[in-house]
DRENPA-3360 file (N, C-alpha, C; in nm, 2 decimals, always signed):
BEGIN
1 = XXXXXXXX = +0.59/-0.49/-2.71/+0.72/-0.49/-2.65/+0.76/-0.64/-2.64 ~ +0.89/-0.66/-2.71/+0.94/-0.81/-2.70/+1.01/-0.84/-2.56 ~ +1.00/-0.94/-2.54/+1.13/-0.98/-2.41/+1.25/-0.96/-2.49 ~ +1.39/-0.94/-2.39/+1.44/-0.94/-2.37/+1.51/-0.97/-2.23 ~ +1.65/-0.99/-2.26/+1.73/-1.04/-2.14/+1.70/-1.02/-2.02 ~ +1.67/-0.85/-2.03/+1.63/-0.81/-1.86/+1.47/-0.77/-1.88 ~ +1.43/-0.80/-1.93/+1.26/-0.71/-1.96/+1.17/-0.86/-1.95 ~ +1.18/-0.90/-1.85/+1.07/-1.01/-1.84/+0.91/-1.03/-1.81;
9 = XXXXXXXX = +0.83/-1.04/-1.89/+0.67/-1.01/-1.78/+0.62/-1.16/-1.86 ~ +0.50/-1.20/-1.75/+0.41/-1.30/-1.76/+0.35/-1.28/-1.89 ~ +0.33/-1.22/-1.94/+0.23/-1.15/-2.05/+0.26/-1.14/-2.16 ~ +0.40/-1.15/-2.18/+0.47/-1.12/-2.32/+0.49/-1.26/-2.42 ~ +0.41/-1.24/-2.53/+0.37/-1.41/-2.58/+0.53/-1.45/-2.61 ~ +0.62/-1.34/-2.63/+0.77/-1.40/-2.69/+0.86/-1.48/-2.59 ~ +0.78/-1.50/-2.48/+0.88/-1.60/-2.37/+0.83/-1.72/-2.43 ~ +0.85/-1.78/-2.53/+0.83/-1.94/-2.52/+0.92/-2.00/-2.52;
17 = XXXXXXXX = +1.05/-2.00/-2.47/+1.12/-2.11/-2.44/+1.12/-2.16/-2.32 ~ +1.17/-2.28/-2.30/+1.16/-2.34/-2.16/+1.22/-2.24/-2.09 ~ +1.35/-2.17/-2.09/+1.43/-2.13/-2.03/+1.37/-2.03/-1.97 ~ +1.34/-1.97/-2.06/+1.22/-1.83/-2.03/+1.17/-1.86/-1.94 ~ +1.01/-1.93/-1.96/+0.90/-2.00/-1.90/+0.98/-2.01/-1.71 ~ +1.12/-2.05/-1.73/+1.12/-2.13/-1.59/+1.18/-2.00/-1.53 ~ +1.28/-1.91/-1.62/+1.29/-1.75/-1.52/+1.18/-1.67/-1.51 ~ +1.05/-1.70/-1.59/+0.95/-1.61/-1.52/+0.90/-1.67/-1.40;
25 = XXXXXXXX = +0.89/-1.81/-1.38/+0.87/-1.87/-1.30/+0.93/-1.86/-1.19 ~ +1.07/-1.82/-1.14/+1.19/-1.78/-1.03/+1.13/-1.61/-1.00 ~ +1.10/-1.53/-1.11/+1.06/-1.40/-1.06/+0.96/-1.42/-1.03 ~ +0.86/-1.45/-1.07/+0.70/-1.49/-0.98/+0.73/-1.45/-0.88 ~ +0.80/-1.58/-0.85/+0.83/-1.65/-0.69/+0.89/-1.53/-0.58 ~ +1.00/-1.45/-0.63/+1.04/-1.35/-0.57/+0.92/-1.24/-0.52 ~ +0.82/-1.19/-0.65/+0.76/-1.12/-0.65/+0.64/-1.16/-0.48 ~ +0.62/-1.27/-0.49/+0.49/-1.33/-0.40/+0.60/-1.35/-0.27;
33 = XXXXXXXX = +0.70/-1.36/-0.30/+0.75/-1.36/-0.13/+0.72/-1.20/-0.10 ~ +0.78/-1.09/-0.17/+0.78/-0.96/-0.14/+0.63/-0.90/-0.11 ~ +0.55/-0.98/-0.16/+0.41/-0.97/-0.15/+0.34/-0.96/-0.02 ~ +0.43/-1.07/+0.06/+0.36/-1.10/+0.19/+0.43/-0.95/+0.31 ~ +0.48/-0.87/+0.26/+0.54/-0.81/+0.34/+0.47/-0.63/+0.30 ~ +0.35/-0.63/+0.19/+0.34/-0.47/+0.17/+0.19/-0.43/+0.24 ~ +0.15/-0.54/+0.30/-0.04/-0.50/+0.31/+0.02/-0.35/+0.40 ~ -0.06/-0.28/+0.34/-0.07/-0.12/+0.44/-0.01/-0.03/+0.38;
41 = XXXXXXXX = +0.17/-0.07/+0.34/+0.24/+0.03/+0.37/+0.23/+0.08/+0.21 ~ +0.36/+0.18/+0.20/+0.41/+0.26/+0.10/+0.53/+0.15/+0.09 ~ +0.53/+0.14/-0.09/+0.60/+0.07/-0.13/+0.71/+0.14/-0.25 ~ +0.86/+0.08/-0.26/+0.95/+0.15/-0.38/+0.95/-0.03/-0.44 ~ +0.94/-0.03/-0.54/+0.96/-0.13/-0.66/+1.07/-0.10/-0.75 ~ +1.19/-0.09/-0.72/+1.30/-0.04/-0.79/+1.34/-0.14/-0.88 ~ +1.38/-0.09/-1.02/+1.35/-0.16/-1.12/+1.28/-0.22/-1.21 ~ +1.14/-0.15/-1.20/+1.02/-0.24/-1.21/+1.03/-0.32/-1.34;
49 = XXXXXXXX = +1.13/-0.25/-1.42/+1.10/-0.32/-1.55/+0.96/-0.29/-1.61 ~ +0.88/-0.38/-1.64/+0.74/-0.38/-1.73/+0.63/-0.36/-1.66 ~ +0.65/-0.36/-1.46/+0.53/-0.33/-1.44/+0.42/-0.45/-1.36 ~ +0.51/-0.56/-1.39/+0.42/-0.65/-1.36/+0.42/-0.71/-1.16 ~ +0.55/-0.67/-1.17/+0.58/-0.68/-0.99/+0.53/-0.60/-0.91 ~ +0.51/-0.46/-0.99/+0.47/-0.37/-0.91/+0.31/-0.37/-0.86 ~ +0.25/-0.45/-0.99/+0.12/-0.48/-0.98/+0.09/-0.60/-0.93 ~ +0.17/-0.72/-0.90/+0.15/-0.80/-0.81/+0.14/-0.71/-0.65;
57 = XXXXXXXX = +0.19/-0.63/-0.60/+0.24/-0.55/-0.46/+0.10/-0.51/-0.43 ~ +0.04/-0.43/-0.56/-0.05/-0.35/-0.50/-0.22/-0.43/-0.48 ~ -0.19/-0.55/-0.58/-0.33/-0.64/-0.56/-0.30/-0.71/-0.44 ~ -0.14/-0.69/-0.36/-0.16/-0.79/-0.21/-0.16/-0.68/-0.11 ~ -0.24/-0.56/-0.16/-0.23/-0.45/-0.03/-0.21/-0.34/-0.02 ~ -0.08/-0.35/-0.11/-0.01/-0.17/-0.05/-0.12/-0.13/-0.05 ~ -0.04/-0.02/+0.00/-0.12/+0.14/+0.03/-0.08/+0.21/-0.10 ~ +0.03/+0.21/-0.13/+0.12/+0.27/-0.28/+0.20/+0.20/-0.27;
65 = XXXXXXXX = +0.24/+0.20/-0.43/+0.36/+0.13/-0.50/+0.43/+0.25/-0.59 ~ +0.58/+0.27/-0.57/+0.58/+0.34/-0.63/+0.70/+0.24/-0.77 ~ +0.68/+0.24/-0.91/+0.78/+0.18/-0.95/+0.84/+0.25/-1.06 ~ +0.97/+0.22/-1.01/+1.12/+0.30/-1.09/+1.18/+0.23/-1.16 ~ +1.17/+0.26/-1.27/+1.29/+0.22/-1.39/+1.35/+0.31/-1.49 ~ +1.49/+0.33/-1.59/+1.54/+0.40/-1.58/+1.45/+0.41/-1.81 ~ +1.42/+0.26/-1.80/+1.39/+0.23/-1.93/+1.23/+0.29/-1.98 ~ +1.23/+0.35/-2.08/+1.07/+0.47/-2.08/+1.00/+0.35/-2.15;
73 = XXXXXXXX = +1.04/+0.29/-2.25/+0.92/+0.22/-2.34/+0.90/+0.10/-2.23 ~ +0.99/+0.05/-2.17/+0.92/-0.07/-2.07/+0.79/+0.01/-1.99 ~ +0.84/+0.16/-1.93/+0.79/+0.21/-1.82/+0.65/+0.24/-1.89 ~ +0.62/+0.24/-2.06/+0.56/+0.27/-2.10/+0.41/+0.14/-2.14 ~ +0.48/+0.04/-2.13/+0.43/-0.08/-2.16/+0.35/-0.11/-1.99 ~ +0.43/-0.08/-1.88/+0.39/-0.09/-1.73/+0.23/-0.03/-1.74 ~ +0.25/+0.09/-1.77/+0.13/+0.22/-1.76/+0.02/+0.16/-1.85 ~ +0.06/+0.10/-1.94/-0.04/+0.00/-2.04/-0.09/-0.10/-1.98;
81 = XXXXXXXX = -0.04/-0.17/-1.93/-0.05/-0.35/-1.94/-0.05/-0.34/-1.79 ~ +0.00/-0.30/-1.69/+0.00/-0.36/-1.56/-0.07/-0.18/-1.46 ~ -0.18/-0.13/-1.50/-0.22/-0.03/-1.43/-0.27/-0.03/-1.31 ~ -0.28/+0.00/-1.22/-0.33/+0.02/-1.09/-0.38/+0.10/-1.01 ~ -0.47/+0.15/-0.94/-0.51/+0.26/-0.88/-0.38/+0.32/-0.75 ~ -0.32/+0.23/-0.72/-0.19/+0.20/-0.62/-0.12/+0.21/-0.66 ~ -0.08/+0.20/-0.75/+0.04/+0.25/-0.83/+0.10/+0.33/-0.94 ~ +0.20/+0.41/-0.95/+0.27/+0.54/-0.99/+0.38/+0.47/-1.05;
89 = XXXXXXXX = +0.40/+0.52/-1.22/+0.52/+0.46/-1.26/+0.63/+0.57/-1.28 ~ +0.74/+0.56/-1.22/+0.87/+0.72/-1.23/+0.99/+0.65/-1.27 ~ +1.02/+0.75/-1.41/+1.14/+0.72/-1.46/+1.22/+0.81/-1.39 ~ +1.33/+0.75/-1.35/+1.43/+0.76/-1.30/+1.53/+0.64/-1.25 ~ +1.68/+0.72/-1.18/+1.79/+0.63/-1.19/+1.78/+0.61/-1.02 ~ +1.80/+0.44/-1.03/+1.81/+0.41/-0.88/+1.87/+0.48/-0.75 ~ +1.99/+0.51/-0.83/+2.06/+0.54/-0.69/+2.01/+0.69/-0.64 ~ +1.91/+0.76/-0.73/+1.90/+0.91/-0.74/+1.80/+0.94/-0.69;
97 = XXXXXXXX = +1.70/+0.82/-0.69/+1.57/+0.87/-0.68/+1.52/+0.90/-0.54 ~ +1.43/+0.98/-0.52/+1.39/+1.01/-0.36/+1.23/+0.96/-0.36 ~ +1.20/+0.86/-0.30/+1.07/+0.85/-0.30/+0.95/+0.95/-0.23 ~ +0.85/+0.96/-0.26/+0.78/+1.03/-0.20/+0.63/+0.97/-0.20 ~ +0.52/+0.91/-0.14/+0.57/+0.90/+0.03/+0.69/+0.81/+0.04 ~ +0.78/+0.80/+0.14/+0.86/+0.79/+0.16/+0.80/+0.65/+0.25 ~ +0.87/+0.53/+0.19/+0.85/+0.37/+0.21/+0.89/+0.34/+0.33 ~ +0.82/+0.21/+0.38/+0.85/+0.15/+0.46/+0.91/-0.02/+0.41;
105 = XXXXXXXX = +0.89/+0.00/+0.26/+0.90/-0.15/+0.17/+1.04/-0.10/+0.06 ~ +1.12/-0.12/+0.06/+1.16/-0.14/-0.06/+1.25/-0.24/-0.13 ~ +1.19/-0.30/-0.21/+1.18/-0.40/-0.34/+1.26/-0.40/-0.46 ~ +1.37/-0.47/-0.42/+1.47/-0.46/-0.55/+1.52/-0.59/-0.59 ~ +1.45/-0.65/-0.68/+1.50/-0.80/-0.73/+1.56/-0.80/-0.85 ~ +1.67/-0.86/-0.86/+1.77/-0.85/-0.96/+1.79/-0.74/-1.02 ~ +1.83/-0.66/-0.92/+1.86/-0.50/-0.96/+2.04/-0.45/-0.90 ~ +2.11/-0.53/-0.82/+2.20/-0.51/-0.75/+2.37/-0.51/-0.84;
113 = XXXXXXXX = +2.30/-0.65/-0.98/+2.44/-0.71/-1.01/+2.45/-0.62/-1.16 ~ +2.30/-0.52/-1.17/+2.36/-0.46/-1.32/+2.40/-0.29/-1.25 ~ +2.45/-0.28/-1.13/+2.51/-0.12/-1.13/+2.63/-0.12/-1.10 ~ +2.65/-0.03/-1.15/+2.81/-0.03/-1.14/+2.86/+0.04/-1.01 ~ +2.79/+0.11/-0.97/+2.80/+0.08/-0.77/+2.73/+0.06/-0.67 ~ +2.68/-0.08/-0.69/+2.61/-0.10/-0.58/+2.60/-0.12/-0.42 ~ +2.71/-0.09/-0.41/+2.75/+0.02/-0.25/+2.64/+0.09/-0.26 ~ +2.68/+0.24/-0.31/+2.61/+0.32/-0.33/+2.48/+0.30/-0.32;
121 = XXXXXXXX = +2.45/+0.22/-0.39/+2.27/+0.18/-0.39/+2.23/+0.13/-0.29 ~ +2.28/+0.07/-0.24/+2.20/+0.02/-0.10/+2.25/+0.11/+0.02 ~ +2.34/+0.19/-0.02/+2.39/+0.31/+0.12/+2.25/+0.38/+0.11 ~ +2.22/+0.41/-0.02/+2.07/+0.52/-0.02/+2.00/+0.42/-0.03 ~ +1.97/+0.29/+0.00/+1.81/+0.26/+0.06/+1.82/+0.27/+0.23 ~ +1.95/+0.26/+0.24/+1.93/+0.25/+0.39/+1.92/+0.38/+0.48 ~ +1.97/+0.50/+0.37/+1.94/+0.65/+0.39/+1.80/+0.63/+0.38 ~ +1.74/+0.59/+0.29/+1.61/+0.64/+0.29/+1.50/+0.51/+0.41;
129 = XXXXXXXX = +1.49/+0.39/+0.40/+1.41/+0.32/+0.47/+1.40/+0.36/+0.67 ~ +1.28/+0.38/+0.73/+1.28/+0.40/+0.85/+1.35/+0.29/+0.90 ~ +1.40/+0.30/+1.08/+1.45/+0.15/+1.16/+1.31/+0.04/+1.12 ~ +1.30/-0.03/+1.14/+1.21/-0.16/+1.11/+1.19/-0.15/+0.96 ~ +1.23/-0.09/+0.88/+1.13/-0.09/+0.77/+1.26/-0.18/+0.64 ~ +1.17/-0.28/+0.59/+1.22/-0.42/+0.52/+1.29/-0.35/+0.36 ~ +1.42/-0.43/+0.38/+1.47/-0.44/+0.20/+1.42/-0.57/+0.17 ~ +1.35/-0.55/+0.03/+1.35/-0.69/-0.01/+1.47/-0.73/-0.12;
137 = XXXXXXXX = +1.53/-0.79/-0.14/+1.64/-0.77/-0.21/+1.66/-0.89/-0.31 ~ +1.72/-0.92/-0.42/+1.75/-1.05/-0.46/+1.86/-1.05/-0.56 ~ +1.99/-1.12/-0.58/+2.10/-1.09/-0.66/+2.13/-1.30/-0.71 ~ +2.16/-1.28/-0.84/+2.25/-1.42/-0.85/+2.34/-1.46/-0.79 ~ +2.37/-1.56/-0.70/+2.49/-1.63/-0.64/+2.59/-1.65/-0.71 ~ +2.55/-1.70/-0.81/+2.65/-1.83/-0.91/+2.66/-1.68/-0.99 ~ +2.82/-1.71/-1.09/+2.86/-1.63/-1.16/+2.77/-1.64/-1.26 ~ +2.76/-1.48/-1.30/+2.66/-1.45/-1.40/+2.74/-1.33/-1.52;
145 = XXXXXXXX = +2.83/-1.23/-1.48/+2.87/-1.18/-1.58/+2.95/-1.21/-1.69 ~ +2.98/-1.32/-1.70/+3.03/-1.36/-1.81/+2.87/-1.44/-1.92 ~ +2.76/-1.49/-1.90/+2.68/-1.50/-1.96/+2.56/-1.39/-1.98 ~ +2.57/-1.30/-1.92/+2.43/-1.17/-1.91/+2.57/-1.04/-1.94 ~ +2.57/-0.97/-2.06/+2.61/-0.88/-2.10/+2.60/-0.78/-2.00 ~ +2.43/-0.73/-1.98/+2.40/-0.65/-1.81/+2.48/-0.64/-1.75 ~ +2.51/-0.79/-1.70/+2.51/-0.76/-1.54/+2.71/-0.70/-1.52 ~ +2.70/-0.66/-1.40/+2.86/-0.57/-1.40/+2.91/-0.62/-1.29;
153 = XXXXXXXX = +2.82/-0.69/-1.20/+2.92/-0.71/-1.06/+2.86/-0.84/-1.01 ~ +2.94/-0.97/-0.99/+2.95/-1.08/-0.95/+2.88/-1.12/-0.81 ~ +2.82/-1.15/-0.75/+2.77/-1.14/-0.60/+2.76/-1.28/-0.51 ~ +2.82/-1.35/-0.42/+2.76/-1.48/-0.35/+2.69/-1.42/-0.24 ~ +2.66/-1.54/-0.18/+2.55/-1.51/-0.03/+2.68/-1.41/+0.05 ~ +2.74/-1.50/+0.06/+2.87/-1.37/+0.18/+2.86/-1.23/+0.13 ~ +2.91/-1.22/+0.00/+2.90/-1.07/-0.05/+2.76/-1.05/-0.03 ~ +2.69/-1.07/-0.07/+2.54/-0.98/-0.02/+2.53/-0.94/+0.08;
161 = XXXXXXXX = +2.57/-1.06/+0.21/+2.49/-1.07/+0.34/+2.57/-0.96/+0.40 ~ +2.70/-0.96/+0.37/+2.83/-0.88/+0.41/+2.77/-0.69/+0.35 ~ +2.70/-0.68/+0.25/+2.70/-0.54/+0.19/+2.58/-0.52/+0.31 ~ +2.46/-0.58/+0.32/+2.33/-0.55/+0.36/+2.37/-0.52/+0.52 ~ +2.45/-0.65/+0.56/+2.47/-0.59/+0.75/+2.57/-0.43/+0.72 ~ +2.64/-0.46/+0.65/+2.74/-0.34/+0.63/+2.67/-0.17/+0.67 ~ +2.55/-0.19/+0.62/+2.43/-0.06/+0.59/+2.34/-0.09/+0.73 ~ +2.33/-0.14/+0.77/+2.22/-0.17/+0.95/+2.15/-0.25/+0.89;
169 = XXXXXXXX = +2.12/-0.33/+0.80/+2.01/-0.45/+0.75/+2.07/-0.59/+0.81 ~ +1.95/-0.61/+0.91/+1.94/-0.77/+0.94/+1.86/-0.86/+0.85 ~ +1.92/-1.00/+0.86/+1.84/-1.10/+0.77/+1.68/-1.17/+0.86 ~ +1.60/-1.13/+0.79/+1.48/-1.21/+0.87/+1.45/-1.28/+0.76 ~ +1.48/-1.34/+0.64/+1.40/-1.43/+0.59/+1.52/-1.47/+0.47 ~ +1.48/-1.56/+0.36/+1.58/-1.58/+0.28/+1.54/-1.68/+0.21 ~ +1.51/-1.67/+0.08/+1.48/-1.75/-0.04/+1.58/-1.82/-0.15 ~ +1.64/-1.89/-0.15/+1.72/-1.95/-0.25/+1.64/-2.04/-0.33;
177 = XXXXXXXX = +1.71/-2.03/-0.45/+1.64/-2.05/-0.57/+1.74/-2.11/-0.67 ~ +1.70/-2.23/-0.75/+1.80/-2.29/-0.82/+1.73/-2.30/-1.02 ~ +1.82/-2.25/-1.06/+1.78/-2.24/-1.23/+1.88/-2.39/-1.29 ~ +1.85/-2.51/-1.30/+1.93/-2.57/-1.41/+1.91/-2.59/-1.52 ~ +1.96/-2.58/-1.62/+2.01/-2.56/-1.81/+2.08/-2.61/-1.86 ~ +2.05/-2.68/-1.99/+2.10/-2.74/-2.07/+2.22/-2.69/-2.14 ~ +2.28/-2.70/-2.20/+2.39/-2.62/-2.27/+2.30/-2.57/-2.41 ~ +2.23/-2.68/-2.42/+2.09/-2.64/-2.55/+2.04/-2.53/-2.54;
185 = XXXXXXXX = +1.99/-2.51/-2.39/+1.92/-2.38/-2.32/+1.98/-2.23/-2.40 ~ +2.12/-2.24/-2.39/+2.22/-2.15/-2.42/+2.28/-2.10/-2.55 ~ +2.28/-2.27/-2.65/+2.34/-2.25/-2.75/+2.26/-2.27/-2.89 ~ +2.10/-2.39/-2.83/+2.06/-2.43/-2.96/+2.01/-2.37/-2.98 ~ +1.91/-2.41/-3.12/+1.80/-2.32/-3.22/+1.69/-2.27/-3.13 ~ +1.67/-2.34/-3.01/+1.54/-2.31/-2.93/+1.52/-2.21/-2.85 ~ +1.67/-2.16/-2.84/+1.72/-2.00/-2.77/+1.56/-1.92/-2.78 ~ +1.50/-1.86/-2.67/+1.40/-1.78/-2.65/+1.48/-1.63/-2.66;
193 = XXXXXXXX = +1.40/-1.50/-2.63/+1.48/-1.42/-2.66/+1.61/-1.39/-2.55 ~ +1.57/-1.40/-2.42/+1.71/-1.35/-2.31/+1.78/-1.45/-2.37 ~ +1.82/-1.56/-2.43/+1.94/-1.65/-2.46/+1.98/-1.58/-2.61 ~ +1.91/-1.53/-2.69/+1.95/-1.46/-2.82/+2.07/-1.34/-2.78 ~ +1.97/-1.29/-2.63/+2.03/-1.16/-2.62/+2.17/-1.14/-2.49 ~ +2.26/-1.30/-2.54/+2.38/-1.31/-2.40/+2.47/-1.25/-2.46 ~ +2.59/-1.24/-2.37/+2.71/-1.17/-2.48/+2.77/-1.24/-2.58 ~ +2.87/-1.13/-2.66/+2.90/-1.18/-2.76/+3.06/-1.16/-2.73;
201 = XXXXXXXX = +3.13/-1.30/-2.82/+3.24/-1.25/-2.80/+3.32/-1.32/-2.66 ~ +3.26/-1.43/-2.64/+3.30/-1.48/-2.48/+3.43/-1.54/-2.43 ~ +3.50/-1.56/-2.56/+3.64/-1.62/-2.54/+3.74/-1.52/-2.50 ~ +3.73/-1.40/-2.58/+3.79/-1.25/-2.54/+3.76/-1.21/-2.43 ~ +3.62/-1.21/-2.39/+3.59/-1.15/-2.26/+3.62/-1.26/-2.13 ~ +3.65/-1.38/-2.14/+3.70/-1.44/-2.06/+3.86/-1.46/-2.10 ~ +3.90/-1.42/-2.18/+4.09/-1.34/-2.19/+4.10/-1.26/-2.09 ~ +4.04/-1.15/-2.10/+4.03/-0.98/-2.00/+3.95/-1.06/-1.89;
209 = XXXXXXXX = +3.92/-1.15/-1.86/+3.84/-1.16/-1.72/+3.89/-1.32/-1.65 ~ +3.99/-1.35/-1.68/+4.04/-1.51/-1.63/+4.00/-1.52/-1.47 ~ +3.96/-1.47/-1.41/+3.88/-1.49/-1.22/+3.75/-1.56/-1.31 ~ +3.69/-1.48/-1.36/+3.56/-1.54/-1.39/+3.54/-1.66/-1.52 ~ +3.62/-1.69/-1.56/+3.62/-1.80/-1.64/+3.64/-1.93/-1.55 ~ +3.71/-1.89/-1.41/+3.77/-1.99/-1.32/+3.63/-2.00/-1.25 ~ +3.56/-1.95/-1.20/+3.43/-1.94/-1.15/+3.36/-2.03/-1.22 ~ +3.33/-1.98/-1.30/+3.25/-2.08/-1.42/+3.30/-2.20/-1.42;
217 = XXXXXXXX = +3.42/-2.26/-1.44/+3.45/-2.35/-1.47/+3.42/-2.41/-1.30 ~ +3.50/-2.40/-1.22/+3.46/-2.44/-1.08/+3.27/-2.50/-1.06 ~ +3.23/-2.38/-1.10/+3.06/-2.39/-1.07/+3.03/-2.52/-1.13 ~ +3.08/-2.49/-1.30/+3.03/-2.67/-1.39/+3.05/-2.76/-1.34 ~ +3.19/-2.77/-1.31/+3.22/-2.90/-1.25/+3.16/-2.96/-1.10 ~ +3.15/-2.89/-1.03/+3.09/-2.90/-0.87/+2.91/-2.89/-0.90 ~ +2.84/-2.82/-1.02/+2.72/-2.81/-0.99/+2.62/-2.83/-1.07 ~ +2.72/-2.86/-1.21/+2.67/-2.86/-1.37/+2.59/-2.75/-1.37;
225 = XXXXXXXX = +2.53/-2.70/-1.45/+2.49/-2.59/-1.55/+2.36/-2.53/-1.48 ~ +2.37/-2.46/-1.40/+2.31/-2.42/-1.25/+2.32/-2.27/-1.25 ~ +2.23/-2.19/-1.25/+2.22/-2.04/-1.20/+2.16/-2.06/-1.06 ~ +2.19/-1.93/-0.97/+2.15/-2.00/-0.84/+2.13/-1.85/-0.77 ~ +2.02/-1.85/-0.73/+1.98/-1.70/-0.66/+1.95/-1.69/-0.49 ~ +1.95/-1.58/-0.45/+1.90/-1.55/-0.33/+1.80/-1.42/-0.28 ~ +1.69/-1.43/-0.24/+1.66/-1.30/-0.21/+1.63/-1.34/-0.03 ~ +1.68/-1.17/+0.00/+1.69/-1.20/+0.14/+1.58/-1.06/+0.16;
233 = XXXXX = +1.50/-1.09/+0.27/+1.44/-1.00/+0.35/+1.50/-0.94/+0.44 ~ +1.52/-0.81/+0.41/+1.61/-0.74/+0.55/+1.55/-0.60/+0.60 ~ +1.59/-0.63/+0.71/+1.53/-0.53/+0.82/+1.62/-0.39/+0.85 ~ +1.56/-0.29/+0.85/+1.69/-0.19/+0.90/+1.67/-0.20/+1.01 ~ +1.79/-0.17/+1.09/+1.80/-0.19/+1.29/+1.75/+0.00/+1.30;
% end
């Protein structure tokens, strides 16, 4: 299985670009904060992608991991390459799924900005999570749909923080995280695969999308060529 834009793991020899190398290195990071929060419990890993987050969870503890993604050959490469006695891999779609055992953890890093209602999504984690029991959560700050084809919905810290109290989730913790990039990163020959695989077509798509060209342009100037994330640990009341 090759990388691609959203299919990231430690393991995959085709991340050799810098760019790569430094977003596996931002998901690590996410993964090992969510880490410190599963010794014991039952865990949902939503989105697992390839597998490898879900198996970082279960070597810090869980009790189960359960991980969901909607993609078979990733889910298939997980059950390969990242197996665990703690952990169960289930295809299915986020917003649908019913865990069972039913979590006191659930784990969703960069899973928020590719749905097309993620209302919805986080209305059913907070249906499903008991009172005390933690979202781990993590979304791009800085505009991203105009460079990641994926993603569908734009997010800053207010909109997050604003969706998560919205649903009874308090903030107990919070990770920000800074990606800077060359325009090389983006355009030259050195492109790894997630930069092969951005959209196409971007002058059109910022025709039909003039807010988000303005974004972009604002972000350059004020921050130069900066992706910029947040994961927040949240509590249901």
């Amino acid at each position: 299985m090759n990388g691609t834009a959203e299919r990231l793991d430690p393991t995959i020899n085709a991340m050799t670009s810098a760019y790569d190398q430094a977003t596996v290195v931002l998901h690590l990071e996410r993964y090992r904060l969510a880490a410190e929060y599963v010794s014991g419990a039952d865990v949902v890993d939503c989105a697992c992608g390839t597998g490898y987050g879900s198996e970082i969870l279960a070597q810090a503890g869980a009790r189960s991991v359960q991980g969901v993604d909607l993609d078979r050959d990733a889910l298939a490469f997980a059950r390969l390459q990242h197996a665990h006695p703690a952990v169960t891999y289930y295809e299915a779609d986020a917003i649908r799924y019913v865990p069972k055992p039913m979590p006191s953890v659930w784990v969703s890093l960069e899973t928020l900005e590719h749905l097309p209602r993620p209302v919805e999504y986080v209305a059913h984690v907070a249906s499903v999570l008991p009172p005390g029991g933690r979202f781990i959560v993590s979304v791009p700050v800085t505009v991203s749909t105009d460079g990641n084809r994926h993603h569908l919905t734009d997010f800053t810290r207010e909109s997050l923080r604003g969706l998560l109290k919205r649903y009874g989730f308090a903030e107990e913790r919070k990770l920000e995280q800074s990606h800077h990039f060359a325009l090389s990163d983006v355009m030259g020959v050195s492109r790894g695969p997630r930069q092969r695989d951005r959209r196409r077509g971007l002058i059109r798509w910022y025709v039909r999308h003039p807010q988000v060209l303005w974004q972009r342009i604002k972000l350059t100037l004020t921050k130069g060529f900066v992706n910029e994330y947040l994961t927040v640990v949240a509590v249901k009341a």
